[in-house]
PyMOL Python script that loads the backbone (N, CA, C, O; Angstrom):
from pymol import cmd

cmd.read_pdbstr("""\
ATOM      1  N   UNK A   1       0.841  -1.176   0.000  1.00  0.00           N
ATOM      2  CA  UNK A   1       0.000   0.000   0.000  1.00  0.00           C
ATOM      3  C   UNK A   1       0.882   1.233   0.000  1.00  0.00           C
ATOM      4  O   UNK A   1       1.809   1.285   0.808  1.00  0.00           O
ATOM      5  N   UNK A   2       0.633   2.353  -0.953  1.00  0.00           N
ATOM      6  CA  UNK A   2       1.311   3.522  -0.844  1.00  0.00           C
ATOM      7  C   UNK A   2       0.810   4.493  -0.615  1.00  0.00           C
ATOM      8  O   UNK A   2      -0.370   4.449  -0.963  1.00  0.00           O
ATOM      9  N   UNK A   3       1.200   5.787  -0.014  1.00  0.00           N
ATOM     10  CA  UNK A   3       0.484   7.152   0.222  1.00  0.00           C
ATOM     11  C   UNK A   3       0.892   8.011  -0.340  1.00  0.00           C
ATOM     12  O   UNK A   3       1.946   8.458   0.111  1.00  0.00           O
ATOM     13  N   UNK A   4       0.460   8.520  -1.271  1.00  0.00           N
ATOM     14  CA  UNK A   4       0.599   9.687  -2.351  1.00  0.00           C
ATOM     15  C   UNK A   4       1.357  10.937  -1.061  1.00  0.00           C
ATOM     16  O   UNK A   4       1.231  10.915   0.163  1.00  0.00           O
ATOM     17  N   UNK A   5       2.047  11.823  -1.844  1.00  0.00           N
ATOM     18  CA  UNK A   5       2.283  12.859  -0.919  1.00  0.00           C
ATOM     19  C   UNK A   5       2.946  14.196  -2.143  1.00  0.00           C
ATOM     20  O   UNK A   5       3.333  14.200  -3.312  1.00  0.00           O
ATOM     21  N   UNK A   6       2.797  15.091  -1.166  1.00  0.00           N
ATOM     22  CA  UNK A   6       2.764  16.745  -2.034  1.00  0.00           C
ATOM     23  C   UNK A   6       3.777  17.544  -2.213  1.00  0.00           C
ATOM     24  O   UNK A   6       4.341  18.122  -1.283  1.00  0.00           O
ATOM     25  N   UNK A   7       4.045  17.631  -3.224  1.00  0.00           N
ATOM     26  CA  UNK A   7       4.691  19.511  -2.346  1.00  0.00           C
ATOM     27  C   UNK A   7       4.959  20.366  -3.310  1.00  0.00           C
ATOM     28  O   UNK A   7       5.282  20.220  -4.489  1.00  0.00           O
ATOM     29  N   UNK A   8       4.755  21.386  -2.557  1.00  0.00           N
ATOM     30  CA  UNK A   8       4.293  22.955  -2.879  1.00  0.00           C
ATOM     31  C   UNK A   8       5.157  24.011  -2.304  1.00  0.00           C
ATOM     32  O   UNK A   8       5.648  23.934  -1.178  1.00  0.00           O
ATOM     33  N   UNK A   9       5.332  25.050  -3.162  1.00  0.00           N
ATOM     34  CA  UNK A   9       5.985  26.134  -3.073  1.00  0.00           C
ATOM     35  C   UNK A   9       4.689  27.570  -2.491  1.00  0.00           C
ATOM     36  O   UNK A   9       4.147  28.298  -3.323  1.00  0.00           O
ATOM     37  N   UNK A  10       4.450  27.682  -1.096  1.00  0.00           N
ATOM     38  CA  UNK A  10       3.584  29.030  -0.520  1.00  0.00           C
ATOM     39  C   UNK A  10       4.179  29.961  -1.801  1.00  0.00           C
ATOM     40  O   UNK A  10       5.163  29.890  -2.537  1.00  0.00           O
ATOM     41  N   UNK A  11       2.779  31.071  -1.621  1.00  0.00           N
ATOM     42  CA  UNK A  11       3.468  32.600  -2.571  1.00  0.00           C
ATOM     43  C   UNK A  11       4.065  33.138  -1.783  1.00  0.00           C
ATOM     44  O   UNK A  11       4.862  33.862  -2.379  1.00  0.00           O
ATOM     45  N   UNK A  12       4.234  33.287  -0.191  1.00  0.00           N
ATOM     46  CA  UNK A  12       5.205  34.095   0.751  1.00  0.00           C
ATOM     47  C   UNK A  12       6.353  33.138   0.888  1.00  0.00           C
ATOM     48  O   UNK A  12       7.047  33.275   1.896  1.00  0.00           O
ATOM     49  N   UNK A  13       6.600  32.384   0.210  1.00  0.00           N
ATOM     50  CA  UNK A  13       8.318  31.825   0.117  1.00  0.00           C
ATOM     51  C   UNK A  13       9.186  32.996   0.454  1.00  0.00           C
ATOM     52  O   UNK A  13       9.081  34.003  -0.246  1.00  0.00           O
ATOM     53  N   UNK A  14      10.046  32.974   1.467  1.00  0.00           N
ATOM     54  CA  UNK A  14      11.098  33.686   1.349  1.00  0.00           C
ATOM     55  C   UNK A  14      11.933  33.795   0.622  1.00  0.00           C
ATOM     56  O   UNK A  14      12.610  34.821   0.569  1.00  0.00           O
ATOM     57  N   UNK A  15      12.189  32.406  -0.413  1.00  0.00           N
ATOM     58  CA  UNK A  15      13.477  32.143  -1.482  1.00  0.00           C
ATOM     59  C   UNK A  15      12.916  31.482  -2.189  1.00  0.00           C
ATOM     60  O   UNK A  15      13.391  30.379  -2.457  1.00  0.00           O
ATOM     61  N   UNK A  16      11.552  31.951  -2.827  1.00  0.00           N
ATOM     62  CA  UNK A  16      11.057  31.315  -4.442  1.00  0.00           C
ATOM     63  C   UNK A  16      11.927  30.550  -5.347  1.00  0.00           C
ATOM     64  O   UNK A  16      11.695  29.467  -5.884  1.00  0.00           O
ATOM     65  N   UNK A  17      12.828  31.196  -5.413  1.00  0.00           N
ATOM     66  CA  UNK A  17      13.568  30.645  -6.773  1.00  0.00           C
ATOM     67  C   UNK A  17      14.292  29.272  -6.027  1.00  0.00           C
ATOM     68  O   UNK A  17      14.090  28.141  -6.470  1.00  0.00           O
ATOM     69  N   UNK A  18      15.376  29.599  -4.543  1.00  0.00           N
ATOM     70  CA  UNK A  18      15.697  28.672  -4.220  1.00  0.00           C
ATOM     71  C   UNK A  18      14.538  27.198  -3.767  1.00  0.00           C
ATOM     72  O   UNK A  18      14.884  26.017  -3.720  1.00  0.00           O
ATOM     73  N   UNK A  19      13.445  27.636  -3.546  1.00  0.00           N
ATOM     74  CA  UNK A  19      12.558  26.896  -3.506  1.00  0.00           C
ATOM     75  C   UNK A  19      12.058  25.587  -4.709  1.00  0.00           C
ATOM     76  O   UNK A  19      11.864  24.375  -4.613  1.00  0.00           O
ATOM     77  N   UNK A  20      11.986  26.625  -5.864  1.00  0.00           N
ATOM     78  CA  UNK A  20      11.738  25.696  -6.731  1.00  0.00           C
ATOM     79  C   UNK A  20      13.373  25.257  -7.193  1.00  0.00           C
ATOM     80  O   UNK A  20      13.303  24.158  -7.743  1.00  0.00           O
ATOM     81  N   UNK A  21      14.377  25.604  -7.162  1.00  0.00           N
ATOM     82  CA  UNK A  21      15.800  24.547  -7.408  1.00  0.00           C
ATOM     83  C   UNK A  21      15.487  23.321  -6.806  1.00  0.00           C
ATOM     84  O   UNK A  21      15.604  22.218  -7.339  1.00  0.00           O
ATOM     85  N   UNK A  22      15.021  23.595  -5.492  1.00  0.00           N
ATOM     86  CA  UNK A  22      14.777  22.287  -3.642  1.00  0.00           C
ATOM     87  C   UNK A  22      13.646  21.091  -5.048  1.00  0.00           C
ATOM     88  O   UNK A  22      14.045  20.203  -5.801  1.00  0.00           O
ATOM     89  N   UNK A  23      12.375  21.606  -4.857  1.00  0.00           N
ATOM     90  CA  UNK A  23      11.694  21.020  -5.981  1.00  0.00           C
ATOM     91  C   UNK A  23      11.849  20.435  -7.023  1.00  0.00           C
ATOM     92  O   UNK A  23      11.330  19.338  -7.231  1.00  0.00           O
ATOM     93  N   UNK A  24      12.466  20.949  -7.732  1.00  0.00           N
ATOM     94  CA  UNK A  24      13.407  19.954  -9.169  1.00  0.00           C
ATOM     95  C   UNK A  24      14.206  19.008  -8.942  1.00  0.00           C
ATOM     96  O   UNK A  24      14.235  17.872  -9.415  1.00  0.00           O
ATOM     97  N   UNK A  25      14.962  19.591  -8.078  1.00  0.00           N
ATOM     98  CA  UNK A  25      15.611  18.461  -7.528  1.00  0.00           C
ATOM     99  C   UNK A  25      15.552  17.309  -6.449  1.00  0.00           C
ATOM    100  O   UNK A  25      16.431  16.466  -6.270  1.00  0.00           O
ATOM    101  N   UNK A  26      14.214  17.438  -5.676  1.00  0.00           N
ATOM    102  CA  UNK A  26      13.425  16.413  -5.107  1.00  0.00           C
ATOM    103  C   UNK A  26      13.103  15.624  -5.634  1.00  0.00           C
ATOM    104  O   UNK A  26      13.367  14.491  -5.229  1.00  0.00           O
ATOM    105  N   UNK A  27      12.163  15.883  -7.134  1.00  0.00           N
ATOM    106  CA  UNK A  27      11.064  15.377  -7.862  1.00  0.00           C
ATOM    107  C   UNK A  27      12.754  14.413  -9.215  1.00  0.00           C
ATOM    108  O   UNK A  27      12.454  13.574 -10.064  1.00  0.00           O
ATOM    109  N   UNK A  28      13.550  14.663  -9.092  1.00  0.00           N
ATOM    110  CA  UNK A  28      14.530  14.253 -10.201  1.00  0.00           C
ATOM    111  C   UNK A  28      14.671  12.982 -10.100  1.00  0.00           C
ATOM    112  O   UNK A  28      13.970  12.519  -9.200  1.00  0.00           O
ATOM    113  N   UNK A  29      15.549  11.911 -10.886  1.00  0.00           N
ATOM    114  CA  UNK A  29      15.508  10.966 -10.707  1.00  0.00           C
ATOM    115  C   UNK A  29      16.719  10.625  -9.922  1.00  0.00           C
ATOM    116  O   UNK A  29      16.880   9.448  -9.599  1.00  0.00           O
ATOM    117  N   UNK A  30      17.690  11.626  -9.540  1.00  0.00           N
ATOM    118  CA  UNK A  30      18.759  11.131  -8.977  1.00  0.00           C
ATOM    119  C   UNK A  30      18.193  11.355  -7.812  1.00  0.00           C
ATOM    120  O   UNK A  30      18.548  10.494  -7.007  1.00  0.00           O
ATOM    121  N   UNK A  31      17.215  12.400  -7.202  1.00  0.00           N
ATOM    122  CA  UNK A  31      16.778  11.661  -5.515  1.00  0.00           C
ATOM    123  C   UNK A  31      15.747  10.887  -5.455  1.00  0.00           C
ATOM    124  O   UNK A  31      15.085  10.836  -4.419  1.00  0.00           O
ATOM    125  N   UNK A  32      15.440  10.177  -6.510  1.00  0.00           N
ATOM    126  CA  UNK A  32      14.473   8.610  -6.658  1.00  0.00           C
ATOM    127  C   UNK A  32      15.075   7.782  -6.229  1.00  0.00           C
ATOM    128  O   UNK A  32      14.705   6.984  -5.367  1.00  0.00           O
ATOM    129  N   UNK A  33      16.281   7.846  -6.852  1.00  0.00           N
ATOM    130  CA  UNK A  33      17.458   6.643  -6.670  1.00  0.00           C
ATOM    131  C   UNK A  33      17.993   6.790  -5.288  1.00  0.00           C
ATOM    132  O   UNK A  33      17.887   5.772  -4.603  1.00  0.00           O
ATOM    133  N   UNK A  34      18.536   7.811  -4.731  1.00  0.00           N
ATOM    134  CA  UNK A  34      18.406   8.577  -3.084  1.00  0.00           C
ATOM    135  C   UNK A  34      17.493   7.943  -2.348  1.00  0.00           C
ATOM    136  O   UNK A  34      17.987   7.499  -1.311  1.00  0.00           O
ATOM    137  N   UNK A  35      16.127   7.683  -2.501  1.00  0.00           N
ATOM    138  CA  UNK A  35      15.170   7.689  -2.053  1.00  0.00           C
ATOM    139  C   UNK A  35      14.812   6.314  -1.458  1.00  0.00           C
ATOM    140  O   UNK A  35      14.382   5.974  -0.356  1.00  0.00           O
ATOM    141  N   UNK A  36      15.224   5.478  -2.854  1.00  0.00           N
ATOM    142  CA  UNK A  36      14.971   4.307  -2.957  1.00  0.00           C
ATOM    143  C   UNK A  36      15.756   3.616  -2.034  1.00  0.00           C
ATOM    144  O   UNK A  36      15.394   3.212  -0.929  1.00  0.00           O
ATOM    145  N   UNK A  37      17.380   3.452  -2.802  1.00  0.00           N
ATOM    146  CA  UNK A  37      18.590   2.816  -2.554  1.00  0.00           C
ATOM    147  C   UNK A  37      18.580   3.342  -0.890  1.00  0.00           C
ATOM    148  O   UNK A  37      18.241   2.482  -0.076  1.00  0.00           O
ATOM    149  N   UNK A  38      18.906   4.595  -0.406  1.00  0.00           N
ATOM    150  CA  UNK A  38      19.454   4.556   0.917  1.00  0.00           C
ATOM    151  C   UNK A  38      18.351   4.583   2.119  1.00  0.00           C
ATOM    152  O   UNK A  38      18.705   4.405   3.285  1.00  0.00           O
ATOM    153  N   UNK A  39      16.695   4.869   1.682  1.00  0.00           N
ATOM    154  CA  UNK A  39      15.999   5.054   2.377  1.00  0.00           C
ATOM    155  C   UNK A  39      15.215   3.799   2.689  1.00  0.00           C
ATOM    156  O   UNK A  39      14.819   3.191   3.683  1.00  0.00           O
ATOM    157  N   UNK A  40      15.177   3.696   1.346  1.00  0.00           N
ATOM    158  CA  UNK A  40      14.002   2.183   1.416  1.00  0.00           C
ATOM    159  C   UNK A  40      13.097   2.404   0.691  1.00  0.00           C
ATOM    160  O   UNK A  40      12.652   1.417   0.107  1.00  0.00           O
ATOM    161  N   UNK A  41      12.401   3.830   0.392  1.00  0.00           N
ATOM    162  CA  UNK A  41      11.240   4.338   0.156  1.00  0.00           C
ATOM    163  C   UNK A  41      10.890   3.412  -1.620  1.00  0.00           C
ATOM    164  O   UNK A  41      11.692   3.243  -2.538  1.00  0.00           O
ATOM    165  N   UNK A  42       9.488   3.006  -1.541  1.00  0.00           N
ATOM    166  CA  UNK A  42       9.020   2.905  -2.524  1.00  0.00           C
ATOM    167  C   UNK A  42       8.606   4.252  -3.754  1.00  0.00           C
ATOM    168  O   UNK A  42       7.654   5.031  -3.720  1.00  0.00           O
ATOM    169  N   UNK A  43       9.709   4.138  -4.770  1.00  0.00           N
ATOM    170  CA  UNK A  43       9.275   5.944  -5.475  1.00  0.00           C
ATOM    171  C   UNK A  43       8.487   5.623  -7.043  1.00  0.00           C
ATOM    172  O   UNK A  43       8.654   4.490  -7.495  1.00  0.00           O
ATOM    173  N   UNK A  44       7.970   6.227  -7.541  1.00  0.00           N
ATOM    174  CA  UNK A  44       7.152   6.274  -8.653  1.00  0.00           C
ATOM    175  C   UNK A  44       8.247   6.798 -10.234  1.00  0.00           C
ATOM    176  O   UNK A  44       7.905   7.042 -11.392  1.00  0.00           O
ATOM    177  N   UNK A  45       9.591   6.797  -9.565  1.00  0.00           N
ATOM    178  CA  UNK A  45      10.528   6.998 -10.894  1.00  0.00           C
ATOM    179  C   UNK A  45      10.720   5.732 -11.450  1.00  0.00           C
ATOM    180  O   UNK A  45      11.221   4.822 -10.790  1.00  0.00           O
ATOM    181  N   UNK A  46      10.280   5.569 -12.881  1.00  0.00           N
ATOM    182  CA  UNK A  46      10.471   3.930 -14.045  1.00  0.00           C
ATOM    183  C   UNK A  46      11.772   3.999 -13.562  1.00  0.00           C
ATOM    184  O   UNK A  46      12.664   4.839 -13.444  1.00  0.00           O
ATOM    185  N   UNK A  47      11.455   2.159 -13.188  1.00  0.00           N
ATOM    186  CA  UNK A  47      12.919   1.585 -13.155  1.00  0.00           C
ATOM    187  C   UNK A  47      13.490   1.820 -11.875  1.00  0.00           C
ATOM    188  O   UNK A  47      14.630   1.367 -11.768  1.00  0.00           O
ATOM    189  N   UNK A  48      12.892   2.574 -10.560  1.00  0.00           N
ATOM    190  CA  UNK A  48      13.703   2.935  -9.573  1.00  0.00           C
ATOM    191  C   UNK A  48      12.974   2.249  -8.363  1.00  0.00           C
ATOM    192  O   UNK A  48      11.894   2.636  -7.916  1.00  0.00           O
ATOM    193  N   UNK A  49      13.647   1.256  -7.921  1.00  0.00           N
ATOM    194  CA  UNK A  49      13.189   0.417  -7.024  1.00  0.00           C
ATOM    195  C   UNK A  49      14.291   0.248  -5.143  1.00  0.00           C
ATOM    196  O   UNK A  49      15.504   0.456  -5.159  1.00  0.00           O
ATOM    197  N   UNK A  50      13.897   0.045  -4.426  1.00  0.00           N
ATOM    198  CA  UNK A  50      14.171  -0.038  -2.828  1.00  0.00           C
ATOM    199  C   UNK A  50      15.361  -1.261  -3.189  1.00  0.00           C
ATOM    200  O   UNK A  50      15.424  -1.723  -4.328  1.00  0.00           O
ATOM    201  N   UNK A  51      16.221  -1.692  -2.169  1.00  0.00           N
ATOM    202  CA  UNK A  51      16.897  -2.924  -2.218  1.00  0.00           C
ATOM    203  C   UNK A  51      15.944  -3.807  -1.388  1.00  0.00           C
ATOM    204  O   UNK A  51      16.020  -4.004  -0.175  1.00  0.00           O
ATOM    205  N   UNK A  52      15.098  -4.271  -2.184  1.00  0.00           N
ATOM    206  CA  UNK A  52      13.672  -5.394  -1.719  1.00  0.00           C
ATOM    207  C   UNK A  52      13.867  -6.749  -2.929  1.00  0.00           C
ATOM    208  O   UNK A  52      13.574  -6.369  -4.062  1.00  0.00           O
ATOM    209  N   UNK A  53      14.280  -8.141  -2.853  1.00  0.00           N
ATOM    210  CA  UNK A  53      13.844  -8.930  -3.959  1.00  0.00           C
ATOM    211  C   UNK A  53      12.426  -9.039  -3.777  1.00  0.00           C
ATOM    212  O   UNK A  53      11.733  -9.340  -2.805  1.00  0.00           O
ATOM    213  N   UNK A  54      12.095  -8.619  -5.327  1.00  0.00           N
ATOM    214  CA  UNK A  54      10.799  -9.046  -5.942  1.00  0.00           C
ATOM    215  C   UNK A  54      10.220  -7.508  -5.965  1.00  0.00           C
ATOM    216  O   UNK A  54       9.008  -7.376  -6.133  1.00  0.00           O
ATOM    217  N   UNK A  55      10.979  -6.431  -5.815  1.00  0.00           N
ATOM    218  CA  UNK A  55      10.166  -5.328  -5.558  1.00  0.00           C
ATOM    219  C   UNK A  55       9.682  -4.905  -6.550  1.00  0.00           C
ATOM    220  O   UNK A  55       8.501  -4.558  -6.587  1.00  0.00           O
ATOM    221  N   UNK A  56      10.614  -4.831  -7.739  1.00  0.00           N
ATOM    222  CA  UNK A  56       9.535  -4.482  -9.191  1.00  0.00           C
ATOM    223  C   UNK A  56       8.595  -5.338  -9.804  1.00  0.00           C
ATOM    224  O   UNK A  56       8.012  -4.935 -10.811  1.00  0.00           O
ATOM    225  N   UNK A  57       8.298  -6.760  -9.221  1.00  0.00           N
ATOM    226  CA  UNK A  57       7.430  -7.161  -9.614  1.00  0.00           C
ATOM    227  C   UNK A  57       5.893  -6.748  -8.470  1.00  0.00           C
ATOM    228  O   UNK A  57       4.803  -7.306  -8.597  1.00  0.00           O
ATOM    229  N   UNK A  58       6.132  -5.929  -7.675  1.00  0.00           N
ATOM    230  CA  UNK A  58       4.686  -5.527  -6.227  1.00  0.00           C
ATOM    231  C   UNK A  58       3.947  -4.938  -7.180  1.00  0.00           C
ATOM    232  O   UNK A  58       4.147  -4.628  -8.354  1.00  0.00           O
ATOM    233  N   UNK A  59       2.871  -4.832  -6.278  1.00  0.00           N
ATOM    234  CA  UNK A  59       1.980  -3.897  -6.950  1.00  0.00           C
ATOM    235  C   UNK A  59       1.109  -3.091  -6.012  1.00  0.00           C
ATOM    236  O   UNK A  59       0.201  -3.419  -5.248  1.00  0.00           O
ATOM    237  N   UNK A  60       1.726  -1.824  -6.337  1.00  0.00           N
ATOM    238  CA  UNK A  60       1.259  -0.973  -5.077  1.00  0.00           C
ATOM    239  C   UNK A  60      -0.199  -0.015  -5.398  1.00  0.00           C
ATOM    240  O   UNK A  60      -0.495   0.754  -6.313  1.00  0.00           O
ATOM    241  N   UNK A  61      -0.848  -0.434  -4.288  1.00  0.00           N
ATOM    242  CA  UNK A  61      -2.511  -0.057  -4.380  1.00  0.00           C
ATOM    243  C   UNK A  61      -2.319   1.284  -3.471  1.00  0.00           C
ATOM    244  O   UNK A  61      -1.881   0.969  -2.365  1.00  0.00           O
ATOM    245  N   UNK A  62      -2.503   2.585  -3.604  1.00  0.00           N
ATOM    246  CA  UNK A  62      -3.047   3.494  -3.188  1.00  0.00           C
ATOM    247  C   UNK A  62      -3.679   3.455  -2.046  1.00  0.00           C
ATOM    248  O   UNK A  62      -4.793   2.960  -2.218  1.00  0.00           O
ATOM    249  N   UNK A  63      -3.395   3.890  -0.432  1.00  0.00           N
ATOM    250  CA  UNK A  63      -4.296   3.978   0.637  1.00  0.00           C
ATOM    251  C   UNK A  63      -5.359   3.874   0.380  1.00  0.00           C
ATOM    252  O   UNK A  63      -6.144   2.985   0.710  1.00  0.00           O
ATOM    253  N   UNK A  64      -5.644   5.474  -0.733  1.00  0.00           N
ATOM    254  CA  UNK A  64      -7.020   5.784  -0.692  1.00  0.00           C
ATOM    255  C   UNK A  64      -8.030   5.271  -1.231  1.00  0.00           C
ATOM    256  O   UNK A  64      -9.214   5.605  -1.263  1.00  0.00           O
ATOM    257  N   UNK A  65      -7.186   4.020  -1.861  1.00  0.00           N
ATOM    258  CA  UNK A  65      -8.666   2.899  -2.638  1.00  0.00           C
ATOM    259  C   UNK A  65      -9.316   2.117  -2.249  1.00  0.00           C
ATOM    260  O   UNK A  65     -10.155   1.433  -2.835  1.00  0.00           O
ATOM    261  N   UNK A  66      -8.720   2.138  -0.279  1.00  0.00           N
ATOM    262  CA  UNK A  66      -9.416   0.588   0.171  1.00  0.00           C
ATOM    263  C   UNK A  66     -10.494   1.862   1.305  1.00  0.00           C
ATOM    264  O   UNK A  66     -10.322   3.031   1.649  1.00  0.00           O
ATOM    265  N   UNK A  67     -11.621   0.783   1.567  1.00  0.00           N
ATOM    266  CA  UNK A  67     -12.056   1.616   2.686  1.00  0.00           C
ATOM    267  C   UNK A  67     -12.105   1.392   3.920  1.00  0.00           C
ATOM    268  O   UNK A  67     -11.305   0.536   4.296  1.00  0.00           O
ATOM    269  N   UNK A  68     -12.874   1.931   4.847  1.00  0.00           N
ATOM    270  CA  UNK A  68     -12.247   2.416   5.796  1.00  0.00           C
ATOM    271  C   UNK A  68     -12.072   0.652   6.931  1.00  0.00           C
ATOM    272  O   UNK A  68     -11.186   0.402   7.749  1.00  0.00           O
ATOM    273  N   UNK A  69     -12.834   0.085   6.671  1.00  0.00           N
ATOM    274  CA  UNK A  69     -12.401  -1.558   7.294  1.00  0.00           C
ATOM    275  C   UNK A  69     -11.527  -1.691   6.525  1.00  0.00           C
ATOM    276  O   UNK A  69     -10.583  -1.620   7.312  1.00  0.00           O
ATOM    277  N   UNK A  70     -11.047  -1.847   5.486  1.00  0.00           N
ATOM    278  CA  UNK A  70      -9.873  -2.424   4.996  1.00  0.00           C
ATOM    279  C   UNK A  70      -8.533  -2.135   5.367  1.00  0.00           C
ATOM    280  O   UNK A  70      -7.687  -3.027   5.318  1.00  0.00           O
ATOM    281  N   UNK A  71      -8.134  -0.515   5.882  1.00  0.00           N
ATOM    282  CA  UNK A  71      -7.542   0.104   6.161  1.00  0.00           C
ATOM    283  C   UNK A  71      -7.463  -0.010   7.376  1.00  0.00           C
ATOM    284  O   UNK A  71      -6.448   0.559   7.777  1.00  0.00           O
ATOM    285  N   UNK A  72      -8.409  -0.765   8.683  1.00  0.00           N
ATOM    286  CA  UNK A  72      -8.152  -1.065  10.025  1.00  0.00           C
ATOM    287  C   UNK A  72      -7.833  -2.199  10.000  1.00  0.00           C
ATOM    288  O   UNK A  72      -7.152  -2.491  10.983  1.00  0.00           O
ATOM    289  N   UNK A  73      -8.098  -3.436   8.962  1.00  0.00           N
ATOM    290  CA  UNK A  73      -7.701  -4.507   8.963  1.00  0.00           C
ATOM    291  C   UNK A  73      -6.603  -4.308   8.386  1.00  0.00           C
ATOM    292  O   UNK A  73      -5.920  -5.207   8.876  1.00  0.00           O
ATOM    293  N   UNK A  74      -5.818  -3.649   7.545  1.00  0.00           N
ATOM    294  CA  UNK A  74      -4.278  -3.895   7.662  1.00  0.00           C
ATOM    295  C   UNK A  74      -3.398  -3.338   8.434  1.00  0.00           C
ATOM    296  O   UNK A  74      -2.252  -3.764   8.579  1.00  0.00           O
ATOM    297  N   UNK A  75      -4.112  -1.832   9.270  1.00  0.00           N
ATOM    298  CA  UNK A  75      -3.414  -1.714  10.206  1.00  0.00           C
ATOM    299  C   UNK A  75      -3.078  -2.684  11.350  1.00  0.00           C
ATOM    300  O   UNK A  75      -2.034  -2.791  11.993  1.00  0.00           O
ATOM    301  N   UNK A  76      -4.225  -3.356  11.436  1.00  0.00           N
ATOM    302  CA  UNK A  76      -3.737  -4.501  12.358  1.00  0.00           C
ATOM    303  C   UNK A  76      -2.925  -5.214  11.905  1.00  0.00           C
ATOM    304  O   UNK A  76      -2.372  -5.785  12.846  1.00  0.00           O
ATOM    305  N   UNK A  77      -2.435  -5.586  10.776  1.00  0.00           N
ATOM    306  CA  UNK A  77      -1.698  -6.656  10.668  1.00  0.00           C
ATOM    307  C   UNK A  77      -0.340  -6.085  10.249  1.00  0.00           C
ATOM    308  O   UNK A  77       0.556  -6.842   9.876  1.00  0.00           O
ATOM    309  N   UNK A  78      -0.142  -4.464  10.317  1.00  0.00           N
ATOM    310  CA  UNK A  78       1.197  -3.941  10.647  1.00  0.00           C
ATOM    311  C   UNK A  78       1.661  -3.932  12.028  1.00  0.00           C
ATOM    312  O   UNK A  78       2.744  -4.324  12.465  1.00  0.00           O
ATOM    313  N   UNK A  79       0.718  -3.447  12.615  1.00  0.00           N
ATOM    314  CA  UNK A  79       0.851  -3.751  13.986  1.00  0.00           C
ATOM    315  C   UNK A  79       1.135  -5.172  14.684  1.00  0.00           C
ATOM    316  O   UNK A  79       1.314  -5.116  15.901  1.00  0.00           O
ATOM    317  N   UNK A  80       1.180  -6.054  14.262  1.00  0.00           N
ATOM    318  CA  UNK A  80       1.443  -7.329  14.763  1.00  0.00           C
ATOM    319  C   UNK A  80       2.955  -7.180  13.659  1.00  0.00           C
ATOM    320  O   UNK A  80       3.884  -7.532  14.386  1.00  0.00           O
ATOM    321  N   UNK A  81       3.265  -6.982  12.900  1.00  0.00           N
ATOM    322  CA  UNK A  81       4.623  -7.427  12.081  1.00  0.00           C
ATOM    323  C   UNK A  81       5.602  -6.027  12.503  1.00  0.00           C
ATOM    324  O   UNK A  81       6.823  -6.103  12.370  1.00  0.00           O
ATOM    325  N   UNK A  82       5.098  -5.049  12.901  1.00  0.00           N
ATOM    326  CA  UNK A  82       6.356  -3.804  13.618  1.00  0.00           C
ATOM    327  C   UNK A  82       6.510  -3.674  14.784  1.00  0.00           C
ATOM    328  O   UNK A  82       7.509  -3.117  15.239  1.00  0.00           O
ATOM    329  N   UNK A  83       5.328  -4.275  15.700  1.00  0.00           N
ATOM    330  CA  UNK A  83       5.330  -3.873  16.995  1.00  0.00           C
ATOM    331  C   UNK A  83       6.081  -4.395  18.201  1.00  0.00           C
ATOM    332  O   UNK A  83       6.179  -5.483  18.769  1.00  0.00           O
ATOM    333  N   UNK A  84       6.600  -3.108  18.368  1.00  0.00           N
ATOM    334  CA  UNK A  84       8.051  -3.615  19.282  1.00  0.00           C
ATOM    335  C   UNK A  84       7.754  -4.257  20.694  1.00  0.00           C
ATOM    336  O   UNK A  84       6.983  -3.799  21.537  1.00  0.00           O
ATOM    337  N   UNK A  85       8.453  -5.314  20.783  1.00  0.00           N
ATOM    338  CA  UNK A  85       8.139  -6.521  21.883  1.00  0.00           C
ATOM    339  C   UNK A  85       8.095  -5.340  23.538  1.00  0.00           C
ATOM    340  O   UNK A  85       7.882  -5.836  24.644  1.00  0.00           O
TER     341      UNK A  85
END
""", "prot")
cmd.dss("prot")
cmd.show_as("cartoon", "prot")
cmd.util.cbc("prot")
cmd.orient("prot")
């Protein structure tokens, strides 16, 4: 399951321009690969995958498509596979 996420440049930016450099270079593929490789993170750049076997073959469903039991039934079953003894 994945969670979409945002980002945006306010019009009262103090450093617009440096703002959108931060942005380009978030959204690039060399911090996909950043993202992936040292974080773990599952990213939406072709071809850029986590060090997971089998990870480019997953198939990642969107939070927001299951509802709201579905989404307590897998929280439970994160909670039993993270939860610290």
């Amino acid at each position: 399951m994945g969670t979409p996420r945002g980002i945006a440049i306010t019009s009262s930016a103090p450093h617009p321009s440096a703002a959108r450099l931060f942005v380009d270079y978030w959204l690039s593929g060399d911090a996909m690969r950043i993202l992936a490789s040292e974080v773990g993170e599952y990213v939406l750049h072709p071809g850029t995958f986590p060090p997971i076997a089998g990870i480019d073959k997953a198939k990642v469903i969107p939070i927001r498509e299951l509802s709201d039991e579905e989404i307590r039934q897998w929280g439970g079953v994160f909670k039993k596979i993270f939860e610290v003894p």
